[in-house]
C-alpha positions in Angstrom: 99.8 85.9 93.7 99.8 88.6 95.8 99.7 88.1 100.1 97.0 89.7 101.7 95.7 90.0 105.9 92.3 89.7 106.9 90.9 91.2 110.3 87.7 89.4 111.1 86.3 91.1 114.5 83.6 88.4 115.8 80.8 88.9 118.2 81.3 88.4 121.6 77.7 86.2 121.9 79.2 83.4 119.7 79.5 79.7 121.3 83.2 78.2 120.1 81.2 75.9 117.6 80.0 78.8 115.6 83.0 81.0 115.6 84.8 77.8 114.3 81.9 77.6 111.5 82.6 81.2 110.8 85.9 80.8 110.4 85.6 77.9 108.4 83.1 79.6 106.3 85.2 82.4 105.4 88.5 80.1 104.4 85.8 78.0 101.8 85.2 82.0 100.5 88.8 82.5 100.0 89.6 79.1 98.5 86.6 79.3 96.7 87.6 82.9 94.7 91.6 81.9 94.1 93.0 81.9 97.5 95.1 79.8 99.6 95.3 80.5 103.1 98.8 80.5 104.7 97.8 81.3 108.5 95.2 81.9 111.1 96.2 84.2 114.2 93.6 83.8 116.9 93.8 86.3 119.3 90.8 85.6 121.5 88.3 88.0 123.0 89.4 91.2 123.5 87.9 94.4 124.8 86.5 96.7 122.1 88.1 100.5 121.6 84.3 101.5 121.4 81.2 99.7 121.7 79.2 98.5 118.6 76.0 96.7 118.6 75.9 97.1 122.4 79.0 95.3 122.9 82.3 96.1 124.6 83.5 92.9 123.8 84.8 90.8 120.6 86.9 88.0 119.2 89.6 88.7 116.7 90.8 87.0 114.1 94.0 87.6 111.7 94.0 85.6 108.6 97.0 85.9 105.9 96.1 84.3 102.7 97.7 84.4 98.9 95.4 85.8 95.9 94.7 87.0 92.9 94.0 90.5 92.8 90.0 89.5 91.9 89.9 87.1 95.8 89.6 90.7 98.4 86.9 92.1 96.5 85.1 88.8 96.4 85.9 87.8 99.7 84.6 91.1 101.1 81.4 91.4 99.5 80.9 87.9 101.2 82.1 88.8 104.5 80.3 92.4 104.5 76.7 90.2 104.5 77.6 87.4 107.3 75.7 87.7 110.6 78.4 86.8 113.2 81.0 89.5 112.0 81.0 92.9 113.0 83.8 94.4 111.6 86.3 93.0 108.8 89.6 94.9 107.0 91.2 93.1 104.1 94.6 94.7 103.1 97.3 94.1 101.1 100.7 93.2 102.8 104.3 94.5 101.6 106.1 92.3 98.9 
């Protein structure tokens, strides 16, 4: 099992229900494809470095998670197609 991060960048238009759902959604993509996740760092809205999607403003999220080396490429091409996210980066983390 190898550890890997996920950034999740959220829209800014999202009511707390559905950023929960969004979150929740993409832990049921991780545990679904091998993963177990270890922790979720919220760090709230934050001002964007540039705007995208006419917004200036997002909500992040930092998720670490164990895998196989199969669970990023399935979990990205699940994340790539969901509405609320606007950005995502999925990388490996030093042993």
């Amino acid at each position: 099992m190898n550890k890997y991060e996920l950034a999740v960048v959220l829209s800014a238009k999202l009511e707390d229900d559905e950023r929960a759902a969004a979150i929740e959604k993409i832990q049921g993509y991780i545990t679904r494809f091998g993963g177990t996740v270890t922790n979720i760092d919220e760090w709230g809205k934050k001002r964007l470095a540039y705007e995208i999607q006419k917004m200036k403003e997002a909500f992040y999220y930092f998720i670490q998670f164990d895998g196989n080396s199969e669970t990023p490429g399935e979990l990205e091409s699940h994340v790539r197609i969901m509405e609320p996210v606007i950005r995502y980066l999925c990388v490996k983390q030093e042993a």
